[in-house]
Structure formats: structure tokens, C-alpha cells
N, C-alpha and C positions, 0 to 999 in steps of 0.2 A: 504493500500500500504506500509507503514512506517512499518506495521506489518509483513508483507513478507520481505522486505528486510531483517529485523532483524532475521529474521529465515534463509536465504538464507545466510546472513553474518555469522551466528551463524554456519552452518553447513558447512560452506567453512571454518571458522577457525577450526572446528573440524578435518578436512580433513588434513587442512595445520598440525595441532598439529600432527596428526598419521603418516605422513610424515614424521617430524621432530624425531618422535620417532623410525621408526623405521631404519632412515637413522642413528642415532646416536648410533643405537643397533650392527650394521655393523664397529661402528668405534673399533678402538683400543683403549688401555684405558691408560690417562697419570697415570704415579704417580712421588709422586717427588724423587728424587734421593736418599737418604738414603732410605726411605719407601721402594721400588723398594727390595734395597738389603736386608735388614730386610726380606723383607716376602719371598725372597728365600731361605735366611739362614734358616729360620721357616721349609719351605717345603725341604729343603734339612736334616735338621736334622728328618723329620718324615719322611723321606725316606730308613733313615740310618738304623731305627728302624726296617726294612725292609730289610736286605740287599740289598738296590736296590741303583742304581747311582744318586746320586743328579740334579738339575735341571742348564741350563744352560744359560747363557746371552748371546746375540746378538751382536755385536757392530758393528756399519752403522758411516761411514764420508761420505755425502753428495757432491758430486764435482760437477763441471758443465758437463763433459763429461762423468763420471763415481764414481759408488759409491764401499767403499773398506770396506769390511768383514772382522770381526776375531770372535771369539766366546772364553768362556771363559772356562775353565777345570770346572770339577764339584765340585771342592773347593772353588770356586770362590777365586782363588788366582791368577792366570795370564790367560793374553791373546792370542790366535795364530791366527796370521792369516788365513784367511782361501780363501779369493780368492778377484776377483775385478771384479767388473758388470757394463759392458759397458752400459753408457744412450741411448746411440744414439742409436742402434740396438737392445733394446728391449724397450717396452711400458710399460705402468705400470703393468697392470695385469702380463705380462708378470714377471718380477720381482717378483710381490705377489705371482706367482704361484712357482719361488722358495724360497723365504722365507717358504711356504706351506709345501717344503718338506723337506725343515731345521730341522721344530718345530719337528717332531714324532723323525726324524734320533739324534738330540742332545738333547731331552729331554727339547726343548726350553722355557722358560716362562718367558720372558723379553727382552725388548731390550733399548739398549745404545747408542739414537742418538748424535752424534756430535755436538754441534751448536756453533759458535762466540758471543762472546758476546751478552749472551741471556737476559741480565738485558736493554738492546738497546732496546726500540720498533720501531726507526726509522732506524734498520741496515738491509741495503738487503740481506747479507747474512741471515740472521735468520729467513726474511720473505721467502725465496724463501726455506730454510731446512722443515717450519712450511706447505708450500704449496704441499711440495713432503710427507709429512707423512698426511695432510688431502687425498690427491691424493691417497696415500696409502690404508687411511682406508675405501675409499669412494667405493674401489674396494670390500668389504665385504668379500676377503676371507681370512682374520687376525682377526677376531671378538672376541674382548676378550683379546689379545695379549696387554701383561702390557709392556707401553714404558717408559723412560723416556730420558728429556735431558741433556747432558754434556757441559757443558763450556770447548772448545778447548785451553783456554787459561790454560786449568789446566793438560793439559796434558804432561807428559813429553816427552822433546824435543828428537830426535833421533842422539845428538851429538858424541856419540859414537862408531857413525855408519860408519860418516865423513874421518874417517882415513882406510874405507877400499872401498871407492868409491871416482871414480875421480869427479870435479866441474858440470860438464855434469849432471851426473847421480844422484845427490842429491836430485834435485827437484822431478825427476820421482819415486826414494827409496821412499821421503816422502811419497809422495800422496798414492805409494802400500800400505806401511803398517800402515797411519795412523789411522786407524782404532783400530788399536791393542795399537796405545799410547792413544788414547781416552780413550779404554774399561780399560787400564789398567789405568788410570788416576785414573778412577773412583771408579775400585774395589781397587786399593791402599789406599785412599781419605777413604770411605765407610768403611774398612777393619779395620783402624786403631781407628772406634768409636767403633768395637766389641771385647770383650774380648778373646785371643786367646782360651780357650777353649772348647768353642761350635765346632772350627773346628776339633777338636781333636774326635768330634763323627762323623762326618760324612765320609762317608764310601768310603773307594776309593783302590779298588782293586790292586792286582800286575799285574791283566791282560789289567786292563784299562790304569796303567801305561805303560804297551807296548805295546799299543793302539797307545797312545799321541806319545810314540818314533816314531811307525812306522810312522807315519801322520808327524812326522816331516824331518823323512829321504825318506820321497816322497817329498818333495819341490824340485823341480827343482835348478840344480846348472848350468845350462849353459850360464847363465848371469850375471857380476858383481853384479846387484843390487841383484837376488835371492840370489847369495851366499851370498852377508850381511846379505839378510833375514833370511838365514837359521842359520849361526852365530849366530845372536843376538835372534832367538829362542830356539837355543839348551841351548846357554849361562842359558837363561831365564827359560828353563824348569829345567835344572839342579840346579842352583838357587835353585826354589823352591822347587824343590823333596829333597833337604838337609836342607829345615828348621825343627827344632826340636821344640817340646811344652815340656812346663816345667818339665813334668814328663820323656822328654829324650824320648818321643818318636818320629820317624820322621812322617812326616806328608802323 
């Protein structure tokens, strides 16, 4: 009898392990934050080699009622917004399925979640961010997709924004585009351990540059807060389309 159970237990945990395994083969896959950006700079420079467009980053701020998108240019030099997705009117899957058609359209291979003080194990925000990205993976159709998280406390603040929205509309500016002070938190953060010159091989077209323009002169201006947004993304892209690398070249 003692002998069967031990076979009967032995092939139930068998069972339970294949489970395990292949629920965790459907997950996304953490890395930590510099890692993350290292191994796209990698794949963006053997891309280059290619003249093909570099690889690009996701950035997710988690809210209670909706979550807010930017993705990163294929230099990984800045952020743009890119839209905001309502929780309450879509379900998860629903969600994964557009992140699904993100990945092929931006060439995506990583993403940049948001999270509060992630060094906390007892903060609920960070539980409830860590809940919505297992929820995430649990949906299997992201398998493979390299995450990592950001500390919002590293993100810079949007006080520059303040002087062209009235008291009202500040809270609601943040939350649209906080996504894109994350993402760019990070790639600023990240940016500054790598040597400018590796960006100076990767590849980035005059056509893809008016690409980005055009993508920024569709944002909507019939609202105070879009028009900040659209401000302080032109501001930003212009910005960086004028940094130069040493040898005087622009980037």
C-alpha cells in the first residue's frame, strides 16, 4: 500500500513539475534593468550591421483605471508617447493581444514597467504592478518578451510642463504621459553607463526620422493637456536629433 502511494505521489508531482514548467515557458522573462538595455544595444548594433532599424522598448505605468504607453526611438535615446489603455473596458488578454501587435509593428524586445518603490516588499502598489504583469504572462501570448522594472521615483518629474496647463489638468497631463518619464528615466539612467560611441553605429535613417516627425504631428492638439504633450515631445525629439558624437557627427 505504502508502495503505491509512493508511486501515485511520485507521478502527481511529476505532473504538478510539467505544469509548472510549462506555465513558466508562457511567462515573460524578467531581466534586470541595465542587463535589459545592454543586450538591446548588442542587438541593435548587429542590426546596424544590416542596415536594418534597431530594436525597441516598451514603457507601461500601471494605474488603477488605466495603463499609459510610450515606446522608445531605435536609438534608444528618448521616449514618445504613444497612447493610454483603458483597464476597465478591456480584460487582460484583451491588452496582450495588443501588446501582440506592438512587438512585429516597433520591432519590440523589451519592456519598461513602472513600479514604486520596488526595494518595498510590503508596498501595495508594487504588489498589485507585480500581479498585473504575472496576469500578463499567465495569458501566454508575450512568451519570451524581456521585461524589466523601473523605480518611478527615478523618473523625471514633468515640471516643465506646469506652466502650460492650468491646476485642473496637471494630475490628468501626468498620468497620460507618465509612461514616457519612466521609459525615459531609464534609458537616460542606462545611457549614461555606455560609452557614446556604440550609438554612433547604429543605424537610423532620414526616412525613419520622418517617420518619428510625422507620428508626432498626428498627436492631437485639441486639448490643453495634448498640446503640452505635443510641446514637450517635439521639444524632446529635436533635442535629440541635434546631439552630436565626438567625431561631429549628428546622431
Amino acid at each position: 500500500m505504502a508502495k503505491v502511494c509512493f508511486h501515485f505521489l511520485l507521478k502527481l508531482s511529476s505532473k504538478h513539475s510539467m505544469y509548472l514548467i510549462r506555465r513558466n515557458s508562457n511567462q515573460m522573462e524578467y531581466v534586470k534593468p541595465c542587463s535589459l538595455f545592454y543586450e538591446m544595444l548588442k542587438s541593435a548594433m548587429a542590426l546596424a550591421g544590416k542596415k536594418a532599424i534597431g530594436p525597441q522598448l516598451l514603457g507601461l505605468n500601471v494605474l488603477e483605471k488605466h495603463i499609459t504607453l510610450s515606446i522608445s526611438d531605435p536609438r534608444l535615446l528618448f521616449a514618445i508617447h504613444y497612447g493610454v489603455v483603458e483597464r476597465e473596458r478591456r480584460n487582460i488578454h484583451t491588452i496582450a493581444n495588443l501588446f501582440q501587435t506592438l512587438i512585429p509593428k516597433y520591432n519590440l524586445e523589451g519592456a519598461v514597467i513602472g513600479c514604486p518603490d520596488i526595494e518595498s516588499i510590503d508596498n501595495h502598489e508594487v504588489a498589485k504592478v507585480k500581479s498585473f504583469v504575472e496576469d500578463l504572462g499567465n495569458t501566454g501570448k508575450l512568451e519570451g518578451l524581456k521585461y524589466t522594472h523601473w523605480d518611478k521615483r527615478f523618473a523625471p518629474a514633468p515640471t516643465s510642463m506646469r506652466t502650460v496647463l492650468n491646476e485642473d489638468d496637471i494630475k490628468d497631463f501626468e498620468d497620460k504621459i507618465s509612461s514616457v518619464f519612466i521609459l525615459q528615466g531609464y534609458l537616460d539612467h542606462c545611457g549614461r553607463k555606455v560609452k557614446p560611441g556604440p550609438f554612433d553605429q547604429i543605424w537610423f535613417s532620414e526616412s525613419q526620422k520622418a517617420l518619428y516627425l510625422q507620428k508626432l504631428n498626428q498627436v492631437k492638439v485639441d486639448k490643453l493637456t495634448d498640446l503640452g504633450l505635443t510641446i514637450y515631445a517635439l521639444k524632446q525629439f529635436y533635442h535629440k536629433l541635434t546631439l552630436t558624437s565626438p567625431d561631429g557627427k549628428h546622431f
